[in-house]
N, C-alpha and C positions, 0 to 999 in steps of 0.2 A: 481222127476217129477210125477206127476196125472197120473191117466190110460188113458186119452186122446189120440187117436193117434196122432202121429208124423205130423205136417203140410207139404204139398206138399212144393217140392223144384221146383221152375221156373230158369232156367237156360236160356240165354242168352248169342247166339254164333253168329259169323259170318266168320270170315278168318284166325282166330289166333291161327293155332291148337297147335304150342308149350303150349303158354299162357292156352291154354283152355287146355290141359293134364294134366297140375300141379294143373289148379285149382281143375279138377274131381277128379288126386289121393287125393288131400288133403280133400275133401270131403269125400270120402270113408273111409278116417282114422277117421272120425265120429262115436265117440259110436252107435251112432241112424241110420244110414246109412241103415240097413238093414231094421227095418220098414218104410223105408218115401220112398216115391213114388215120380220122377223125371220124370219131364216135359221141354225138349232140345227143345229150340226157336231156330231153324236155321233161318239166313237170307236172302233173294236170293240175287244174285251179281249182282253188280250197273253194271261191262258191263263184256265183256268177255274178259278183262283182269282179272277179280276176280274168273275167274267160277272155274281155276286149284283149289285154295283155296281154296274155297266155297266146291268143292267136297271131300276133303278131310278131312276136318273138319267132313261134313256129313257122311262118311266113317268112322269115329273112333266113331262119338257117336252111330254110329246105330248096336256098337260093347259092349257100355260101361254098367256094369254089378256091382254086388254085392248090389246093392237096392233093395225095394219091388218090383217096375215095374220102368220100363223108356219108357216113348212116347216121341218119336221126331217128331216134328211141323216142317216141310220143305217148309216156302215160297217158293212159286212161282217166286214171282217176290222182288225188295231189298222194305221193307220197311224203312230201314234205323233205328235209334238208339229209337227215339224215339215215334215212331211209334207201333214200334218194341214190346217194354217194354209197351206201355198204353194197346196192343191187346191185350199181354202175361197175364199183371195181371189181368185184367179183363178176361179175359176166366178161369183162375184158383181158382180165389176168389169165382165167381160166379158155379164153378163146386163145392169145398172146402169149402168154409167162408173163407180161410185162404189161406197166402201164406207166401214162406221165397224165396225173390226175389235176383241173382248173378248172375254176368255179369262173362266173359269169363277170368277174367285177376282177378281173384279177390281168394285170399289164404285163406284159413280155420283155425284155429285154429283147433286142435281136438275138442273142448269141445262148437264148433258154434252149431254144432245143440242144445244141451242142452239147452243151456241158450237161444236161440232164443224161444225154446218150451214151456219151464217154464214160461217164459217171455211172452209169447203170452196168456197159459192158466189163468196165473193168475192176470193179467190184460184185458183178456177178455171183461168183462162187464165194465168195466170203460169207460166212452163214452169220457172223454177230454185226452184220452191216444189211439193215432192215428198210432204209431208205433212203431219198436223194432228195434236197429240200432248195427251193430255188433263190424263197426270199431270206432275207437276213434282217435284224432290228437297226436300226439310225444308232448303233452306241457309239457311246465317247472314248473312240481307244483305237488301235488300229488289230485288224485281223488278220488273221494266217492267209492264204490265195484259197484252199478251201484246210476247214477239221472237222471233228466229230463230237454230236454231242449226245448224251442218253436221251432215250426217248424215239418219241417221231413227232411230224410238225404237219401242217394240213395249207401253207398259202404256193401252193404251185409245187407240187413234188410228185415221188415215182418210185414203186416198187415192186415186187416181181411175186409171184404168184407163192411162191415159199415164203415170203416177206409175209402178205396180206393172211396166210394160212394162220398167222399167231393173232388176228384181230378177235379180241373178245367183248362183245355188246354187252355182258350184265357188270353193270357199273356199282351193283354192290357186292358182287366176287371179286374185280379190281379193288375195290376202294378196302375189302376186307383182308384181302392179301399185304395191302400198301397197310394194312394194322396192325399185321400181326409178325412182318417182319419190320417194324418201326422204318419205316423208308417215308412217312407221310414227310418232313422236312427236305428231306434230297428230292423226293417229286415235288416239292413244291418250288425249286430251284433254290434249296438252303433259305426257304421262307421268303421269300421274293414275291410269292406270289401264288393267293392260296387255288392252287388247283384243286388239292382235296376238296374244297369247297363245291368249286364245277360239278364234282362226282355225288359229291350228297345232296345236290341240286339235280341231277341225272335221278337218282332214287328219288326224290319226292316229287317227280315230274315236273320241276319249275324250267329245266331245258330239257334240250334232243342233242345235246353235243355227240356225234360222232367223235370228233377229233381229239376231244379230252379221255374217251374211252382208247382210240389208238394210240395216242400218248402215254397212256397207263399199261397199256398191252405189250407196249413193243418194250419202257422202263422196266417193269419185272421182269420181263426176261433178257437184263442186261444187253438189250440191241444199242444199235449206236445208228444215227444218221450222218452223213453231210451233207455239208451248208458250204455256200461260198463264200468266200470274203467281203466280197459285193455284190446288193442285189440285184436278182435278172427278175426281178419280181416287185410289183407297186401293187397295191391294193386300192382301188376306188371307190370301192362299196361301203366306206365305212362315214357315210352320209347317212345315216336311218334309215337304207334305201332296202339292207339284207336281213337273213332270219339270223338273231346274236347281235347285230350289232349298231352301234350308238353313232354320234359323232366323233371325229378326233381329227386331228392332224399328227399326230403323235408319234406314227406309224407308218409315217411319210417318210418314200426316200429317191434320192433320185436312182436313176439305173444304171446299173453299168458299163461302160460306154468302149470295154476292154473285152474281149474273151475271157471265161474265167478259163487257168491253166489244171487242167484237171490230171494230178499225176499220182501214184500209190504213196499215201501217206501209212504211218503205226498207225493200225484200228483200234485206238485207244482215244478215251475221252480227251480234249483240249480245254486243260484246268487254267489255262488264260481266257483263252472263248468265253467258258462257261464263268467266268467273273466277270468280262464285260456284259454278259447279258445279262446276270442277275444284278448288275447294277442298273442297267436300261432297265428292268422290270421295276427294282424299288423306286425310279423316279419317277413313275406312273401313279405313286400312291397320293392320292389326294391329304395337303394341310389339314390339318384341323379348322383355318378360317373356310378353305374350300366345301369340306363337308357340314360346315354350317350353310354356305350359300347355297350349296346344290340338294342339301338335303340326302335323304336315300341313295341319292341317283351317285354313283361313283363315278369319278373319271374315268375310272378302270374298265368300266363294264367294257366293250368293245376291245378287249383282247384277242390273241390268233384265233382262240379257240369258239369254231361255230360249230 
């Protein structure tokens, strides 16, 4: 890596202190750990059922150590997930240029901060390159060491204050744009998986996805992310424990156990990538016997997007 320092880490907590302990130690088993500087989003509690939580959560982070510095940000009051995450990165980027943004339930590879750094520095100025994304899906295929795919993605990633300036919250100007230039099938990953859906669930208020709105933001305007080949990233939260999501194991992977080799690839989409993962998406879709047994309730519900 460059002599550049280390990008701020924005963490995102709320009532999961098990969850948010493994994800801090595994943070700390980060090479880089000691120079990067930690920014803990606490949330305040929707009522006083949550506060016992809520304080003790605040109670361990205002304990948690071996970084350059750690500030913890203690709402007042609950702004809820994705509230939560649009204040956070925007306060960081705009302090930084940079951010490397993880949610409470979210596992480290050793070697995340590395590659999210290299990754950030050396794609910097590349302006159709909107972010750095850490986890990858379980597909049945093998993948590049890292490529690029449209869009942007929300389980462990990182982008810089020109990136984040393209994020647009109303989800019926995205979802109307994605109508009127028929792109609703290519965002949905060539029908793989109805995100459009997410966004007209954003307009009727049935969710608060953040991350399906940045996904759609950074997709129209032809950005690209990368991904590694292997994840530095595991997700734990997808026990009923978070806001968005169900059970599964589906989305289980193990980690990385290598460096990823972060070198300049063509900033152009990777139309192999992007087939293994719309194929990982369509094996997510519940049987027909399955949607009799589970009823309403899809298998799918508990996708990336919270």
């Amino acid at each position: 890596m460059n002599s550049a320092k280390p990008a701020p880490v924005a963490l995102f907590a709320y009532d999961r202190l098990s969850h948010l302990r493994q994800t801090v130690e595994a943070l700390r088993r980060n090479d880089l750990t000691a120079g990067t500087q930690l920014r803990v989003f606490c949330d305040g509690p929707k009522d006083s059922g949550d506060a016992a939580k809520v304080a003790q959560v605040r109670e361990y982070v205002s304990r948690i150590d071996g970084f350059k510095s750690v500030r913890v940000v203690q709402r007042e009051r609950n702004f809820g997930l994705a509230q939560s995450i649009i204040a956070g990165v925007t306060e960081v980027v705009e302090d930084f240029g940079k951010v490397i943004v993880l949610e409470d339930d979210l596992v480290t590879s050793p070697f995340f901060l590395t590659y999210m750094n290299e990754a950030l520095n050396l794609y910097e100025a590349a302006e159709r390159v909107v972010s750095i994304h850490g986890y990858i899906y379980p597909v049945r295929g093998r993948l590049p060491e890292t490529f690029f795919l449209r869009g942007a993605d929300c389980w462990g990633w990182a982008t810089w204050n020109r990136g984040w300036r393209i994020f647009e919250s109303d989800a019926e100007r995205l979802l109307g744009e994605l109508r009127r230039n028929r792109l609703e099938y290519a965002f949905d990953f060539e029908g793989a998986y109805s995100y459009t859906k997410m966004l007209r669930d954003c307009i009727a208020g049935e969710n608060d996805s953040w991350a399906v709105r940045w996904y759609a933001s950074a997709f129209l305007r032809q950005k690209l992310t990368l991904y590694p080949g292997r994840s530095l990233i595991r997700n734990i939260g997808l026990d009923y424990s978070g806001t968005h999501s169900g059970k599964t194991d589906k989305f289980d992977v193990v980690l990385s156990v290598e460096p990823i080799r972060v070198t300049r690839i063509p900033i152009e989409e990777d139309e192999s990538a992007l087939r293994l993962v719309g194929g990982f998406l369509r094996s997510l879709r519940p049987t027909l016997t399955q949607r009799f047994i589970h009823g309403v309730r899809s298998l799918t519900e508990p996708l990336r997007m919270k």
